[in-house]
C-alpha positions as a printed Julia matrix, in Angstrom:
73×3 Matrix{Float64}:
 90.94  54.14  11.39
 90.52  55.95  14.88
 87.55  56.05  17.05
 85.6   59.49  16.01
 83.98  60.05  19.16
 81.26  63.05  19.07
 79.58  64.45  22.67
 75.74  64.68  22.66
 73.26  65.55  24.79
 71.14  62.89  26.3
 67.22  63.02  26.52
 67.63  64.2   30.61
 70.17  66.41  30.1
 73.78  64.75  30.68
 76.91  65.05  27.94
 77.16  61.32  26.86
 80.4   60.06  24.11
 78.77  58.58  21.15
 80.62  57.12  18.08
 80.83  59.5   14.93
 80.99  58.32  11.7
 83.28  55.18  11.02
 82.68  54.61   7.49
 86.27  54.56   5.05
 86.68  58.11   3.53
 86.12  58.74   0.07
 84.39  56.81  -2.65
 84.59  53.1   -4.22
 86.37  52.6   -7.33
 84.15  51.51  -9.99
 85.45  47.75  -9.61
 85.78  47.69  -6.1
 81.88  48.22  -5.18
 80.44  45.34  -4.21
 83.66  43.09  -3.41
 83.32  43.36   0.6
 84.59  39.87   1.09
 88.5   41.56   0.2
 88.28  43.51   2.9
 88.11  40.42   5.19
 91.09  38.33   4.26
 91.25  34.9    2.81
 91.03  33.23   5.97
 87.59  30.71   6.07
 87.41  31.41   9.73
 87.55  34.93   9.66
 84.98  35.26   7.15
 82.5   32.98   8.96
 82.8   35.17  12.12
 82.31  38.41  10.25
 79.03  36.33   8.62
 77.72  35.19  12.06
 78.57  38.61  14.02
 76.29  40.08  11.33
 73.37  37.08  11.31
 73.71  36.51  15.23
 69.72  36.62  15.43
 69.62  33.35  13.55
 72.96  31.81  15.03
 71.94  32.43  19.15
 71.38  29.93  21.39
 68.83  32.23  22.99
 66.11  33.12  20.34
 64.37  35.6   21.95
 63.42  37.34  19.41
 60.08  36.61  17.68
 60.31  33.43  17.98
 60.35  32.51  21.67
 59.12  34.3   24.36
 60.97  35.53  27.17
 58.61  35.34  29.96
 55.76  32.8   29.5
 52.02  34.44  29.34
């Protein structure tokens, strides 16, 4: 799948590159709609990453999110 890049006009003015769409073409087979964890491979590893990528609020060192502030009051 190649980068679909689209040019749009920023808020001040200026021509920015953003992506387009990057979903796969077409529609799911009937069987194949909810089985994301084929498109992965059957490597443990790989499929942790993909989890961890996706949950990396929960898996950061950092939690600055609601949790923890970044600047003290």
């Amino acid at each position: 799948m190649g980068e679909n890049k689209i040019v749009k006009d920023r808020f001040d003015g200026t021509k920015v590159e953003v992506l387009g769409e990057t979903y796969d073409p077409g529609s799911p087979a009937e069987g194949d709609k909810y089985n994301w964890t084929e498109r992965l491979g059957a490597d443990r590893g790989e499929l942790l990453k993909f989890l961890q990528t996706g949950l990396r609020y929960w898996y950061s060192n950092d939690w600055f999110g609601s949790e923890k502030r970044k600047n003290p009051a």
